[in-house]
N, CA, C and O atoms as a GROMACS GRO file, in nm:
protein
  344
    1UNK      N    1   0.084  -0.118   0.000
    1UNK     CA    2   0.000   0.000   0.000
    1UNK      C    3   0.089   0.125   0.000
    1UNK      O    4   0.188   0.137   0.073
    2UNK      N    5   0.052   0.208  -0.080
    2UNK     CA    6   0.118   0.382  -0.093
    2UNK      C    7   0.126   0.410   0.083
    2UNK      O    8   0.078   0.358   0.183
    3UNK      N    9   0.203   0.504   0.055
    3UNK     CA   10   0.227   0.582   0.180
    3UNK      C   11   0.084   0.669   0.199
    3UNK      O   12   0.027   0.658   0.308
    4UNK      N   13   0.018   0.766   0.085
    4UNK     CA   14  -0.083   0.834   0.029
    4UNK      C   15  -0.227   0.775   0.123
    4UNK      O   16  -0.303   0.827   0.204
    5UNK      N   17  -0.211   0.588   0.038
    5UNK     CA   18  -0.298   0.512   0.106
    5UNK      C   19  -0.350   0.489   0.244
    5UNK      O   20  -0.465   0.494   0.288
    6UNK      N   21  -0.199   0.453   0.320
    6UNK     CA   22  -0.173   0.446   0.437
    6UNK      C   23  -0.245   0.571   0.574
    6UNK      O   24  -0.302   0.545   0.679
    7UNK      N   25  -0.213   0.700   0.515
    7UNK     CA   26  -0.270   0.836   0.582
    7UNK      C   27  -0.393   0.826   0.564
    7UNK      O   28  -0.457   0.830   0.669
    8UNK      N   29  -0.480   0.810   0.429
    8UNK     CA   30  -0.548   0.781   0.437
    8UNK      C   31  -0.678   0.714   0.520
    8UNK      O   32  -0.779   0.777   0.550
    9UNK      N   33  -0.653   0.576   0.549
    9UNK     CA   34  -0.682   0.547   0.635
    9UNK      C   35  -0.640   0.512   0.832
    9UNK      O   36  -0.686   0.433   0.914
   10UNK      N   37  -0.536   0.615   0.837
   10UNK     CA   38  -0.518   0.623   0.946
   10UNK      C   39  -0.578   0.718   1.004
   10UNK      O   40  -0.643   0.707   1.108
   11UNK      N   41  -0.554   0.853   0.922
   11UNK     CA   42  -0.608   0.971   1.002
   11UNK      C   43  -0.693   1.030   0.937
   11UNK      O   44  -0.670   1.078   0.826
   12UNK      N   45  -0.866   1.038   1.029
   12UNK     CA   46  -0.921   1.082   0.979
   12UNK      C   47  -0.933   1.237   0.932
   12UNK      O   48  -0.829   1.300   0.914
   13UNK      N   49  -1.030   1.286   0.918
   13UNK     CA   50  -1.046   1.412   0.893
   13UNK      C   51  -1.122   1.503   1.022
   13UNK      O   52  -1.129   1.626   1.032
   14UNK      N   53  -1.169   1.410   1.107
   14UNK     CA   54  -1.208   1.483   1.268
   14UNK      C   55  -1.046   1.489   1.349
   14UNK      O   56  -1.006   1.576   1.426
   15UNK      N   57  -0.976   1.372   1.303
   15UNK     CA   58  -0.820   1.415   1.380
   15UNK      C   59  -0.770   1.480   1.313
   15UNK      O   60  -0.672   1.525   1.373
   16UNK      N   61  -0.776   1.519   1.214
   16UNK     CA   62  -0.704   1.596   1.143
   16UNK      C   63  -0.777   1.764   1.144
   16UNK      O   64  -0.706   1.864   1.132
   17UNK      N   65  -0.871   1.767   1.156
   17UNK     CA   66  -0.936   1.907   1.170
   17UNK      C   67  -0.929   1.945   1.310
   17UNK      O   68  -0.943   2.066   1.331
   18UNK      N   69  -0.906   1.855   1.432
   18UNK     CA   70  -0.845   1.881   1.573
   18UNK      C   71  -0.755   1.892   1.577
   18UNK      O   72  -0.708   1.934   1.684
   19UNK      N   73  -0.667   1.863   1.468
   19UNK     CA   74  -0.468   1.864   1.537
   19UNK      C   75  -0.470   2.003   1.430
   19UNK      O   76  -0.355   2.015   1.388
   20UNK      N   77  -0.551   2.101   1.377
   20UNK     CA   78  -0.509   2.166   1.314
   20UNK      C   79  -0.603   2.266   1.376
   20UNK      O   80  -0.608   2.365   1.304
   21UNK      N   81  -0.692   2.280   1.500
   21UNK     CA   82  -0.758   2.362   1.534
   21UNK      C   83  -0.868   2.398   1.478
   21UNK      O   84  -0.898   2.517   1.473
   22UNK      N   85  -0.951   2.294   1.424
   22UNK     CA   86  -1.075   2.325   1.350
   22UNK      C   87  -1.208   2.217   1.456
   22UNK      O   88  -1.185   2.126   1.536
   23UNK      N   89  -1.311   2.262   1.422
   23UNK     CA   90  -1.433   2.207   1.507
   23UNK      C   91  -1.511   2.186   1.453
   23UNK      O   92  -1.540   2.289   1.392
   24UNK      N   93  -1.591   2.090   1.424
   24UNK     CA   94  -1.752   2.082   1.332
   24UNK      C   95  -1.871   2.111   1.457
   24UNK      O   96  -1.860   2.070   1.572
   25UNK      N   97  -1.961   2.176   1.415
   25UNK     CA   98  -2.072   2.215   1.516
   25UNK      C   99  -2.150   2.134   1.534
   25UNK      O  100  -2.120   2.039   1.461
   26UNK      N  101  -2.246   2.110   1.594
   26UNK     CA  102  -2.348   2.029   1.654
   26UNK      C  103  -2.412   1.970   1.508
   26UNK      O  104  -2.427   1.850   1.488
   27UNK      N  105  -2.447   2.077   1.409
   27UNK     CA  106  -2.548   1.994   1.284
   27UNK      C  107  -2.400   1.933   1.196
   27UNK      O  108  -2.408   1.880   1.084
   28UNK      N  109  -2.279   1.952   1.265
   28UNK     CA  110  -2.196   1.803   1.139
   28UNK      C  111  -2.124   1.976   1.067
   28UNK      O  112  -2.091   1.947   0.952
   29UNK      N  113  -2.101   2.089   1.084
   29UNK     CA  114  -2.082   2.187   1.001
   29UNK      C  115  -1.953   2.235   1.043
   29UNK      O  116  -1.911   2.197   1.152
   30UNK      N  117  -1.870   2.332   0.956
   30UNK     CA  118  -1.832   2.468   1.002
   30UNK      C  119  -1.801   2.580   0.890
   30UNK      O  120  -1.868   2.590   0.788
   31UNK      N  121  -1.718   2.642   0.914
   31UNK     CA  122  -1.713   2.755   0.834
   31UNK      C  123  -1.605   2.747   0.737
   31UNK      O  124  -1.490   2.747   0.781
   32UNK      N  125  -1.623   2.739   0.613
   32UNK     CA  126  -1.485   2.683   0.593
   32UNK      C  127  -1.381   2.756   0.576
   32UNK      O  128  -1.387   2.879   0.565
   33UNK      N  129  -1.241   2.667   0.572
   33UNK     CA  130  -1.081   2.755   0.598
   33UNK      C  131  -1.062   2.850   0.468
   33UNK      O  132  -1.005   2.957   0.482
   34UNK      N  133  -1.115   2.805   0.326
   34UNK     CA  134  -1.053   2.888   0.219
   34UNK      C  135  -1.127   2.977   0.160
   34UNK      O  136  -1.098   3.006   0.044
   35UNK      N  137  -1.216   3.028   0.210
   35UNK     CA  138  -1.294   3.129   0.182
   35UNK      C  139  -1.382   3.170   0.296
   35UNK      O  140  -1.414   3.097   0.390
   36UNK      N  141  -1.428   3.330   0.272
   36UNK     CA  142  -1.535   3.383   0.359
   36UNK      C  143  -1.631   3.355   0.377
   36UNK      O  144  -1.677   3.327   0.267
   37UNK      N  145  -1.717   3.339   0.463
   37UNK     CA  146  -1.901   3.276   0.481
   37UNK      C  147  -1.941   3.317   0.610
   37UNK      O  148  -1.873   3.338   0.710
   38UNK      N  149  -2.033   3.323   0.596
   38UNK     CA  150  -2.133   3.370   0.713
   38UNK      C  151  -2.196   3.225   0.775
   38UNK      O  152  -2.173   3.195   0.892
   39UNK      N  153  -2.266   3.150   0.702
   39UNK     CA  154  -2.300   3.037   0.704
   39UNK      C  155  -2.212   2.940   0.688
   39UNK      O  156  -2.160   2.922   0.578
   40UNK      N  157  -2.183   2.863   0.795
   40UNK     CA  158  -2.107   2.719   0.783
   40UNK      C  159  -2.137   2.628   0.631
   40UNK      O  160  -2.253   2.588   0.628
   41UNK      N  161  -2.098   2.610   0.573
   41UNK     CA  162  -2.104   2.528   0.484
   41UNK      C  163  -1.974   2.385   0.405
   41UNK      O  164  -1.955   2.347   0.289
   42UNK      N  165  -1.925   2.354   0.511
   42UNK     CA  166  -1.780   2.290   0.530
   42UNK      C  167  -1.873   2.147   0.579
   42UNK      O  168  -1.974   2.168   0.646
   43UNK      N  169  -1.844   2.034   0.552
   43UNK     CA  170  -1.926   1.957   0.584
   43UNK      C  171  -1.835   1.784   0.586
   43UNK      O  172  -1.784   1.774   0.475
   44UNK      N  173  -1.813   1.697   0.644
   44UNK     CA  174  -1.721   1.574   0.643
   44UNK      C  175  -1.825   1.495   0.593
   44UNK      O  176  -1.937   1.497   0.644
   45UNK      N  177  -1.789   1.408   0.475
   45UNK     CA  178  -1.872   1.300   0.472
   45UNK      C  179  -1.806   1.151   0.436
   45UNK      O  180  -1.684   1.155   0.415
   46UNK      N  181  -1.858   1.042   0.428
   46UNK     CA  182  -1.794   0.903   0.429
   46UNK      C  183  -1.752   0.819   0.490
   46UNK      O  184  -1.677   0.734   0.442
   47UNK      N  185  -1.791   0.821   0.614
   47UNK     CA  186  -1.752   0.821   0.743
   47UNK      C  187  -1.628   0.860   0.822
   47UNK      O  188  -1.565   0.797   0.906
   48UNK      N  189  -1.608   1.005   0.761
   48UNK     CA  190  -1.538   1.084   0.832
   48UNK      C  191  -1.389   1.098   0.735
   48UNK      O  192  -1.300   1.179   0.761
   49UNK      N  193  -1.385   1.022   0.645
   49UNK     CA  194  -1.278   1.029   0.525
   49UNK      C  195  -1.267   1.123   0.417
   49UNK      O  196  -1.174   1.129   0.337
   50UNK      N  197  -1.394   1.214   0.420
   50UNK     CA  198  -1.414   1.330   0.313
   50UNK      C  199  -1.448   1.434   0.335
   50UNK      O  200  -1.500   1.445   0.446
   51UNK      N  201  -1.440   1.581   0.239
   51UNK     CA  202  -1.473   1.639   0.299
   51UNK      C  203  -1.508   1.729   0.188
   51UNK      O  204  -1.427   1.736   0.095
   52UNK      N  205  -1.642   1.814   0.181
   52UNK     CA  206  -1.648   1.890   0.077
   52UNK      C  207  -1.748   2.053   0.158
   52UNK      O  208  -1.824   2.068   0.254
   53UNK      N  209  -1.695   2.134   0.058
   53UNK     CA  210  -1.725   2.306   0.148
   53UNK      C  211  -1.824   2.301  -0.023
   53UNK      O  212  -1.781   2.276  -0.135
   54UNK      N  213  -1.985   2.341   0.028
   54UNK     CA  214  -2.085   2.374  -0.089
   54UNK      C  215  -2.097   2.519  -0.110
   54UNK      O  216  -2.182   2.568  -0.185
   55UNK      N  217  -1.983   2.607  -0.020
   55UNK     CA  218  -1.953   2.761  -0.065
   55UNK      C  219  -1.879   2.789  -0.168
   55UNK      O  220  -1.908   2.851  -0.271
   56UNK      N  221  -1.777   2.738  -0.134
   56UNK     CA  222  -1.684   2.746  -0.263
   56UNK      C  223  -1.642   2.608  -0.356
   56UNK      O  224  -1.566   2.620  -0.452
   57UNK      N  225  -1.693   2.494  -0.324
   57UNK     CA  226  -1.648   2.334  -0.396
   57UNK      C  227  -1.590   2.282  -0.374
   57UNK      O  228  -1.594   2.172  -0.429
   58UNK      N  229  -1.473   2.307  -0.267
   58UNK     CA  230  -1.352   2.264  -0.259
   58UNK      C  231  -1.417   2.114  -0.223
   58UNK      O  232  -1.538   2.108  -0.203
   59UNK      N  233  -1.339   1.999  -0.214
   59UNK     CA  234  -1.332   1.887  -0.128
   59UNK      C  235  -1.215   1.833  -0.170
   59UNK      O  236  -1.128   1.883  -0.241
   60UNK      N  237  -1.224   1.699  -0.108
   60UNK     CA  238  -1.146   1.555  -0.122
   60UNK      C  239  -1.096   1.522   0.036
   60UNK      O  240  -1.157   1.548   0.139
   61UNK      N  241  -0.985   1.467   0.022
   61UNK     CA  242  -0.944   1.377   0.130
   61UNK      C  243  -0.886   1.483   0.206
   61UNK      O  244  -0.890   1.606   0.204
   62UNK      N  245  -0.809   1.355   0.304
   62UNK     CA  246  -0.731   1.442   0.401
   62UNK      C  247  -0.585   1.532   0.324
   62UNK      O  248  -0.528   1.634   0.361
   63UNK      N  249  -0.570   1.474   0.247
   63UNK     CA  250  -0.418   1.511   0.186
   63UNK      C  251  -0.478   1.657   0.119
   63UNK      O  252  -0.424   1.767   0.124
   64UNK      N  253  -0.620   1.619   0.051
   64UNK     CA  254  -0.606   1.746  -0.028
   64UNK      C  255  -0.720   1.873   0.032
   64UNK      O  256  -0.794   1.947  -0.033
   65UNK      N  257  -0.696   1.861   0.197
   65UNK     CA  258  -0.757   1.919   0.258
   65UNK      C  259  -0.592   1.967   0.354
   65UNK      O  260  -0.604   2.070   0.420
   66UNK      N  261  -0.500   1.920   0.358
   66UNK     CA  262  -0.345   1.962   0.404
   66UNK      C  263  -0.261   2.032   0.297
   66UNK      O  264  -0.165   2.102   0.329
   67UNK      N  265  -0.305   2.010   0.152
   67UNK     CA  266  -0.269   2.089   0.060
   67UNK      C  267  -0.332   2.225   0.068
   67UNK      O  268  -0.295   2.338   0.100
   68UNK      N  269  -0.432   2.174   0.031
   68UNK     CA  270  -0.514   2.350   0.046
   68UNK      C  271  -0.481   2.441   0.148
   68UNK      O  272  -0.462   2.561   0.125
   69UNK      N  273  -0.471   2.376   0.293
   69UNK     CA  274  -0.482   2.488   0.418
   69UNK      C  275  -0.340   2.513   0.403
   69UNK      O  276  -0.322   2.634   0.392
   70UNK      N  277  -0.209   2.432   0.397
   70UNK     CA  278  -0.097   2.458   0.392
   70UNK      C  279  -0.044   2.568   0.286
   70UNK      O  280   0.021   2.665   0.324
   71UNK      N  281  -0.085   2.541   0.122
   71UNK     CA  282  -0.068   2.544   0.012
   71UNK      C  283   0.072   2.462  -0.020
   71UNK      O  284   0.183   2.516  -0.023
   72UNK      N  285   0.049   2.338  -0.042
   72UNK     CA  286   0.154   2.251  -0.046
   72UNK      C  287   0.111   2.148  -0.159
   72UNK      O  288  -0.004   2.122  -0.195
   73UNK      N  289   0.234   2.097  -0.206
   73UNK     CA  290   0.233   2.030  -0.330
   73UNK      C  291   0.161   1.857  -0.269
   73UNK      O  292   0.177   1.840  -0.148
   74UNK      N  293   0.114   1.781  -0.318
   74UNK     CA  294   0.112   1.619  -0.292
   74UNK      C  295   0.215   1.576  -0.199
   74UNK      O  296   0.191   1.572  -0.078
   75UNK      N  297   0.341   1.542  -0.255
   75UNK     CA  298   0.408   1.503  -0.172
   75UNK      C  299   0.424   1.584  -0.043
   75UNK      O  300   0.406   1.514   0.056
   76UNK      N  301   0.449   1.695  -0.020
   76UNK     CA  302   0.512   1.808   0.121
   76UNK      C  303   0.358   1.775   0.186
   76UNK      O  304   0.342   1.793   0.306
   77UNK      N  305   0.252   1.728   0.104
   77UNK     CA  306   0.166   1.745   0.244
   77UNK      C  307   0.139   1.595   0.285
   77UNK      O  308   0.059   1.569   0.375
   78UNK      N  309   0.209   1.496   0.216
   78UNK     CA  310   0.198   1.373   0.291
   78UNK      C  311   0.316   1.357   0.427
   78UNK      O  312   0.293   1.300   0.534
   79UNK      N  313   0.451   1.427   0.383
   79UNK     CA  314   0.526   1.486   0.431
   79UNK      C  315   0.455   1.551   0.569
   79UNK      O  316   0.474   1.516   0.686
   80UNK      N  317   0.402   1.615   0.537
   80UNK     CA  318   0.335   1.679   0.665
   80UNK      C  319   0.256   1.628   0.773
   80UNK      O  320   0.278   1.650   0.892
   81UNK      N  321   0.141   1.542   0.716
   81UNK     CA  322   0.075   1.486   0.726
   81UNK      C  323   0.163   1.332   0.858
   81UNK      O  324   0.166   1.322   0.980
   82UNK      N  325   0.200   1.275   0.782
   82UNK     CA  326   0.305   1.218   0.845
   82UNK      C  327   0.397   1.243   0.949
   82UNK      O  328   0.439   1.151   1.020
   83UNK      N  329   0.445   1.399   0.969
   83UNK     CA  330   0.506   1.430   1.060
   83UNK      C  331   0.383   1.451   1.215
   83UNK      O  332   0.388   1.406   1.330
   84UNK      N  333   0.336   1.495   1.181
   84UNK     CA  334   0.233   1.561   1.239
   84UNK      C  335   0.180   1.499   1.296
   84UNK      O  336   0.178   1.529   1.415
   85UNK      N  337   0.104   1.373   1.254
   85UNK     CA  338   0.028   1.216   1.282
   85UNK      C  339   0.120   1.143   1.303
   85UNK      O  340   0.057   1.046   1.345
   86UNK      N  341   0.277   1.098   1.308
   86UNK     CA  342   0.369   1.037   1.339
   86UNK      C  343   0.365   0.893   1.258
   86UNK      O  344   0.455   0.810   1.275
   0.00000   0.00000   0.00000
């Protein structure tokens, strides 16, 4: 299995939105990191492996939810990802 793979299913996207200081609210929501909103619209789905914002489109996994907030290439954010999650 990829390394890619591996993060994947180790760390979700609730540990991963806690080790990075983020919170989902009571209805499953929050506000999301790459754009402005008034309304939460940031949302995890798949059992906790995905993640898509219906403000601006963004989604995918954990990696390309460490790319975006970082602005980091594939590899530097598995890199990261990895350091971070050990």
């Amino acid at each position: 299995m990829s390394a890619a793979e591996d993060i994947k299913q180790a760390v979700s996207m609730d540990m991963l939105l806690e080790r990075y200081g983020f919170a989902l609210n009571r209805s499953g929501a929050m506000s999301c990191p790459f754009h402005e909103e008034r309304t939460p619209s940031f949302r995890v789905y798949q059992n906790g492996t995905r993640w898509h914002c219906f403000g601006c489109g963004a989604g995918g996994t954990v990696i390309d939810f460490v790319m975006q907030l970082f602005r980091l290439d594939f590899y530097q954010a598995i890199i990261r990802i990895n350091a971070d999650f050990n």
